[in-house]
C-alpha positions as CSV (number, residue, x, y, z in Angstrom):
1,X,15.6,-58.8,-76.2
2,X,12.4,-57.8,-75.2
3,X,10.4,-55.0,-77.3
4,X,10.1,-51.6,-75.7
5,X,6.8,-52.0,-74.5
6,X,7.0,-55.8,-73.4
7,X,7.9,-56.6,-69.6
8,X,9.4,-60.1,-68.6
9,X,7.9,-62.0,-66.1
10,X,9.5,-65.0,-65.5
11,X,10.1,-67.9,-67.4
12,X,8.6,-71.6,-68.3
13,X,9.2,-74.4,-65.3
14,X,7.1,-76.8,-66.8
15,X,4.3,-77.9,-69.3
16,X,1.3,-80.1,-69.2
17,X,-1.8,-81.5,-70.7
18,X,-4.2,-84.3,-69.6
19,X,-5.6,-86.4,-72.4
20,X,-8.4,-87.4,-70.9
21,X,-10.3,-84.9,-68.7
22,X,-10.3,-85.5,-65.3
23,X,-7.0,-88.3,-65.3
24,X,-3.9,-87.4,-64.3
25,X,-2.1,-85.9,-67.4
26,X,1.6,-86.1,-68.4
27,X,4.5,-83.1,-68.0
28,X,5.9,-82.0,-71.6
29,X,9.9,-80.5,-72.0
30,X,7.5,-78.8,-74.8
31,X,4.4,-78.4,-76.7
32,X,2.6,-77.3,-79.8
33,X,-0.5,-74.8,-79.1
34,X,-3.2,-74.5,-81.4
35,X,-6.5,-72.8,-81.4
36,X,-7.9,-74.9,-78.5
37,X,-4.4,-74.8,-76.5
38,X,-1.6,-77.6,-76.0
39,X,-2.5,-79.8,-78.1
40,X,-3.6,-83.1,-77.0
41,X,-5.3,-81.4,-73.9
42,X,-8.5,-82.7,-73.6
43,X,-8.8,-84.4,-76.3
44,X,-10.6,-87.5,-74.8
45,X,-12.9,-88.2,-72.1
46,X,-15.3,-90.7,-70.1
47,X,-19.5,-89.9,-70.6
48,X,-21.9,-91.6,-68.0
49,X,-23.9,-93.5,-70.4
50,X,-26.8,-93.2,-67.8
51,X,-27.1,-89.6,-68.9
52,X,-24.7,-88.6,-71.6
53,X,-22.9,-86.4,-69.2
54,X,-19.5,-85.6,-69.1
55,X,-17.4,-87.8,-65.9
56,X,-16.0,-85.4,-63.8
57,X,-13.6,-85.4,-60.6
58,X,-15.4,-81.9,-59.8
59,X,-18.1,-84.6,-58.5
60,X,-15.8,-87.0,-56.6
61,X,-19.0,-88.5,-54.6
62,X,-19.9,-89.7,-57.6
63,X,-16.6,-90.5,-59.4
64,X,-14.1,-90.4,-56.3
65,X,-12.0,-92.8,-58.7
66,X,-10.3,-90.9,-61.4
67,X,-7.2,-89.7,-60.2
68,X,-6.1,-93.3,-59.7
69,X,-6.3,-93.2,-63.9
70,X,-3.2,-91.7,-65.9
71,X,-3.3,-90.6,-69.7
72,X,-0.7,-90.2,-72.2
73,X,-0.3,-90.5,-75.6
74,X,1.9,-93.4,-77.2
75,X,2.7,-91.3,-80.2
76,X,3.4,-87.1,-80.6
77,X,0.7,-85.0,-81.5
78,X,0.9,-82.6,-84.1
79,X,-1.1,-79.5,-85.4
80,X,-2.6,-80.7,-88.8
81,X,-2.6,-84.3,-87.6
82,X,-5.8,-86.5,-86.1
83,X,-5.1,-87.3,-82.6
84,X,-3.6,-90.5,-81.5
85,X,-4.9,-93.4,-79.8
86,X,-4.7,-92.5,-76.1
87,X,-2.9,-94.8,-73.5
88,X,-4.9,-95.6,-70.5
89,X,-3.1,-96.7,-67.0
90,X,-5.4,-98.4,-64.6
91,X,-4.7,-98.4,-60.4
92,X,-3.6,-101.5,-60.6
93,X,-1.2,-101.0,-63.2
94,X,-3.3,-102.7,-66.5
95,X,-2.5,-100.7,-69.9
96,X,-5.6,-99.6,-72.4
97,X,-5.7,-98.0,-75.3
98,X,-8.6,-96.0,-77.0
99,X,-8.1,-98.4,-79.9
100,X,-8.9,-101.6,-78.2
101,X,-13.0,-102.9,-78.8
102,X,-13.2,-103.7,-74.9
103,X,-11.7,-100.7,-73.4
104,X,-15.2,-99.1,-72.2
105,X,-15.9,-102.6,-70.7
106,X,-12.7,-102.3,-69.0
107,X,-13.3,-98.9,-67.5
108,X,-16.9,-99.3,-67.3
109,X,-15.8,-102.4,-64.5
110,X,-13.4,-100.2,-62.5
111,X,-15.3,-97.4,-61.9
112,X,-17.9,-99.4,-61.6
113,X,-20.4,-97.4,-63.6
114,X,-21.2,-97.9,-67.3
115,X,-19.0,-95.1,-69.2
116,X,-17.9,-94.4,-72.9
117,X,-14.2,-93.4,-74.3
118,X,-14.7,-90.3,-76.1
119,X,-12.9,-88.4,-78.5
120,X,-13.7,-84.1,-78.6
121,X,-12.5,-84.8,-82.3
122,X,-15.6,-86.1,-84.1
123,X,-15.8,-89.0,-85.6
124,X,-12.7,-90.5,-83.8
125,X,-15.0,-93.0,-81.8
126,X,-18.3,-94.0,-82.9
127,X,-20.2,-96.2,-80.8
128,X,-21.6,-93.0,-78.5
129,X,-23.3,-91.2,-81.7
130,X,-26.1,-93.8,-81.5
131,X,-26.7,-93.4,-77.8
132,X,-26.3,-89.7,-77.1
133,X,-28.0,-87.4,-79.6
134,X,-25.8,-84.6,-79.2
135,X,-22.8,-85.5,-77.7
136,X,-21.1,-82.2,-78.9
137,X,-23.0,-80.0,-76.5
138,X,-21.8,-81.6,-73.2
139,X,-22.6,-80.9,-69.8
140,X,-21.1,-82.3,-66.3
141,X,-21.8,-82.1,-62.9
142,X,-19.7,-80.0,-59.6
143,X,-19.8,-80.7,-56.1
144,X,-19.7,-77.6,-53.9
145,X,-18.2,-78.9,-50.6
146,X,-19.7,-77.1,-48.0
147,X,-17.3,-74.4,-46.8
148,X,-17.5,-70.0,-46.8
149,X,-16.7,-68.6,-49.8
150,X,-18.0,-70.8,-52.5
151,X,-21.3,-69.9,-54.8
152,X,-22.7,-72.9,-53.4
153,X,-22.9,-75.1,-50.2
154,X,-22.8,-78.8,-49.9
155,X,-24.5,-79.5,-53.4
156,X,-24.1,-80.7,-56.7
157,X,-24.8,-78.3,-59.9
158,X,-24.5,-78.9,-63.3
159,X,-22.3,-76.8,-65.9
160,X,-22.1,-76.7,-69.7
161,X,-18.7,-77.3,-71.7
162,X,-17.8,-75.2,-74.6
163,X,-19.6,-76.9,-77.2
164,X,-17.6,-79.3,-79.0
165,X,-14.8,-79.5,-76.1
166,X,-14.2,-81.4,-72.6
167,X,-12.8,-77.7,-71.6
168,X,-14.4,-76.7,-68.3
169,X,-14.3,-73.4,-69.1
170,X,-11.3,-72.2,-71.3
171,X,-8.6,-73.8,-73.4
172,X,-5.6,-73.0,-71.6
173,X,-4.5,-72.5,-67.8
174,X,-1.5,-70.7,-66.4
175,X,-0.3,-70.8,-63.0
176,X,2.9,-68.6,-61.4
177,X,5.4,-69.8,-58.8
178,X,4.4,-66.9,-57.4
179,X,1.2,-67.6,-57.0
180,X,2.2,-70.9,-55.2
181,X,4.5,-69.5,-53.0
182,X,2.1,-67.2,-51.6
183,X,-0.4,-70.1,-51.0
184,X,2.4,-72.2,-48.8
185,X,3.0,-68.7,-46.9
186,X,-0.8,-68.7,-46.0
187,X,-1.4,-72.2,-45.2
188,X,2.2,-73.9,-43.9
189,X,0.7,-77.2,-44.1
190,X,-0.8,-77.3,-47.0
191,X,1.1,-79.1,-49.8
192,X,0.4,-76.8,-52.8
193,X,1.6,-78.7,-55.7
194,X,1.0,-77.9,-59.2
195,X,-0.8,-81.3,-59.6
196,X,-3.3,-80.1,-57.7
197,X,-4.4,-77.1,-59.9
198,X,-3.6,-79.3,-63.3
199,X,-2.6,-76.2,-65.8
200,X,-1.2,-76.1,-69.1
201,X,2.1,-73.5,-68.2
202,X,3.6,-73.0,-65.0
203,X,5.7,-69.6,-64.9
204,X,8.9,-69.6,-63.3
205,X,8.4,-65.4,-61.6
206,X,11.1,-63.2,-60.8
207,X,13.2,-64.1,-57.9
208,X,11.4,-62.3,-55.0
209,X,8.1,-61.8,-56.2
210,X,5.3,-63.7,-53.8
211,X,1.9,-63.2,-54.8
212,X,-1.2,-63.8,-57.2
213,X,0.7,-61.9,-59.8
214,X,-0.9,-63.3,-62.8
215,X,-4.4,-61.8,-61.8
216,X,-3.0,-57.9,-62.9
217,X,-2.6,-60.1,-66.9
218,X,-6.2,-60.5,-67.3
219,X,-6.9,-58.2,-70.0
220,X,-3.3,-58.6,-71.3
221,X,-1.5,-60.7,-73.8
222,X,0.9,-62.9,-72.8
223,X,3.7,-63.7,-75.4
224,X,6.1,-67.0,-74.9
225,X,9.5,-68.4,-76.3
226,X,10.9,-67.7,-79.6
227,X,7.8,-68.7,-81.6
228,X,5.6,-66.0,-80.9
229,X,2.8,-67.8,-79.0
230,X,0.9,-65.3,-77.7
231,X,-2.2,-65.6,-75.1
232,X,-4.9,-63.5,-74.2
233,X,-5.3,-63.9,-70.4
234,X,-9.4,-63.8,-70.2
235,X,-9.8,-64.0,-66.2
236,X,-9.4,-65.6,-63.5
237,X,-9.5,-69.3,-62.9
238,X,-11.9,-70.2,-60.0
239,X,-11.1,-73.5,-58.1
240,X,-13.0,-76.1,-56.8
241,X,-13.4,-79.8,-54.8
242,X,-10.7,-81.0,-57.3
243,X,-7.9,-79.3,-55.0
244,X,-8.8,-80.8,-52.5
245,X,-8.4,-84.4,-53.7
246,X,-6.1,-87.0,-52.8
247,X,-3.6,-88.2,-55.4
248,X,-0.4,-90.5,-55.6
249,X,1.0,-89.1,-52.7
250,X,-0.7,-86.1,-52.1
251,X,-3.6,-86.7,-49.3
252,X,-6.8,-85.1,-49.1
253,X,-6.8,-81.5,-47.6
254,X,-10.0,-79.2,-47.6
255,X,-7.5,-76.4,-46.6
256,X,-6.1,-76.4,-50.1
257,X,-9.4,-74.8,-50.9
258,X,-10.5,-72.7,-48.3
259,X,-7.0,-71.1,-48.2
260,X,-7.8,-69.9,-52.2
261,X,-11.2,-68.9,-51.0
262,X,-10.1,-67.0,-48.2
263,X,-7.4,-65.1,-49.6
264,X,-8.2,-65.2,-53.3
265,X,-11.8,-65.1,-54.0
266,X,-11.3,-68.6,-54.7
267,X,-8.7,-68.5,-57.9
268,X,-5.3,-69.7,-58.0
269,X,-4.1,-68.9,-61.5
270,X,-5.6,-67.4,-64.7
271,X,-8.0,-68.9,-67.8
272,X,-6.4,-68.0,-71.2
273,X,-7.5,-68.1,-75.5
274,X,-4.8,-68.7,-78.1
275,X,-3.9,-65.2,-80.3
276,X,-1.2,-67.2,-82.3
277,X,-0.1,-71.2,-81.9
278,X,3.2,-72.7,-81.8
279,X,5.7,-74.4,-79.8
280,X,6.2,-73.5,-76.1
281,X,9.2,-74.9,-74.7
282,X,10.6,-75.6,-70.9
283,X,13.1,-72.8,-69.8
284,X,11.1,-70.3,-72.9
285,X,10.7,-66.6,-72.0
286,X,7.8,-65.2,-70.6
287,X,6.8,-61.6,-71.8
288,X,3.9,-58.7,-70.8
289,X,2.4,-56.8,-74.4
């Protein structure tokens, strides 16, 4: 039952976390939620050993490659644990893991630029601490397609990470049905999938309720499933090229963007900070404090 002063908005559809930023991720039937969000989420990425800078699919010009690359882990992760060795799946189907001596070779070949497996947890991998002198204060690089709206037109810009993360901005992402459903309403034939906009929670809203509901949380804590995880919404999450990007099935659609611009101000779905960790769990109640 919820307390007095809670409201509920919906419930958990589905949970996910992508291993290695940038790579498609895996969906969860549940998750543990830490400090720095689902755990697992993150946790690895690819640095351009040109420039010690994070890889990115916000710059697809220069890595238009990564969504062909899926990431999983072989074994759970859990809060207290190191994280696992990370499993790799290449486009043409060829299996890595983070443990194997020639995996940056591997990658390296298909992306056809010289990159290093990293772990955000130090000292997981090794070899990139005597290249990059301070590989805990990343940066990485955006492409602004050129469209109204944006901050910026046809350029590329670079962005610091939270130091000592592959975040892009904050640890965990929500995203409403809601939300979603008011997108397809706008732009028919646009495909608005949640694999597009790659969050952490997707909330199941009230029957009936069309619209970017989550932006009136920002400010609020969000509290889910019998556990007591409880988020602090911290604002809204801005999109960019990323949504636009072809993947598996999905094809390439600029509209995807400029529909969020247009309408939106650019977001689709909101940025979030862990008050209290646990487990979220598929079908788990969501709840307004």
């Amino acid at each position: 039952m919820a307390r007095p002063t809670e409201e509920i908005l919906g419930s958990v559809v589905s949970l996910w976390r992508y291993p290695v930023k940038s790579m498609l991720g895996e969906e969860l039937n549940a998750a543990e939620v830490g400090q720095r969000g689902v755990l697992g989420d993150r946790a690895y990425a690819l640095l351009d050993r040109t420039d010690g800078k994070v890889v990115s699919a916000k710059n697809p010009r220069k890595w238009p490659r990564l969504f062909e690359f899926r990431a999983g882990f072989a074994d759970p992760v859990h809060r207290g644990h190191r994280t696992p060795p990370v499993r790799i799946t290449l486009p043409d189907g060829t299996l890595l893991t983070s443990e194997q001596k020639d995996v940056d070779e591997y990658l390296s070949r298909v992306l056809g630029r010289e990159v290093t497996l990293e772990a955000a947890e130090p000292g997981r991998r090794e070899a990139v601490e005597s290249t990059f002198p301070n590989p805990w204060a990343p940066r990485a690089e955006e492409y602004w397609p050129d469209m109204e709206g944006l901050d910026y037109r046809d350029t590329v810009t670079d962005f610091d990470l939270p130091e000592g993360t592959f975040f892009d901005c904050a640890v965990v992402h929500v995203l409403t049905t809601a939300t979603l459903d008011r997108l397809r309403e706008l732009y028919p034939d646009g495909r608005f999938e949640v694999r597009r906009f790659r969050p952490n929670v997707v909330v199941e809203t009230l029957a009936g309720v069309k619209d970017f509901t989550e932006d009136a949380w920002i400010g609020r804590t969000v509290r889910i499933g019998g556990d007591g995880v409880r988020l602090a919404i911290t604002g809204p999450c801005p999109r960019c090229v990323m949504t636009t990007l072809p993947q598996a099935d999905l094809p390439k659609d600029r509209g995807i963007l400029r529909t969020a611009a247009r309408h939106n101000n650019v977001n689709v779905g909101v940025y979030a900070s862990v008050l209290q960790g646990g487990e979220i769990r598929r079908s788990d109640t969501v709840k307004l404090e």
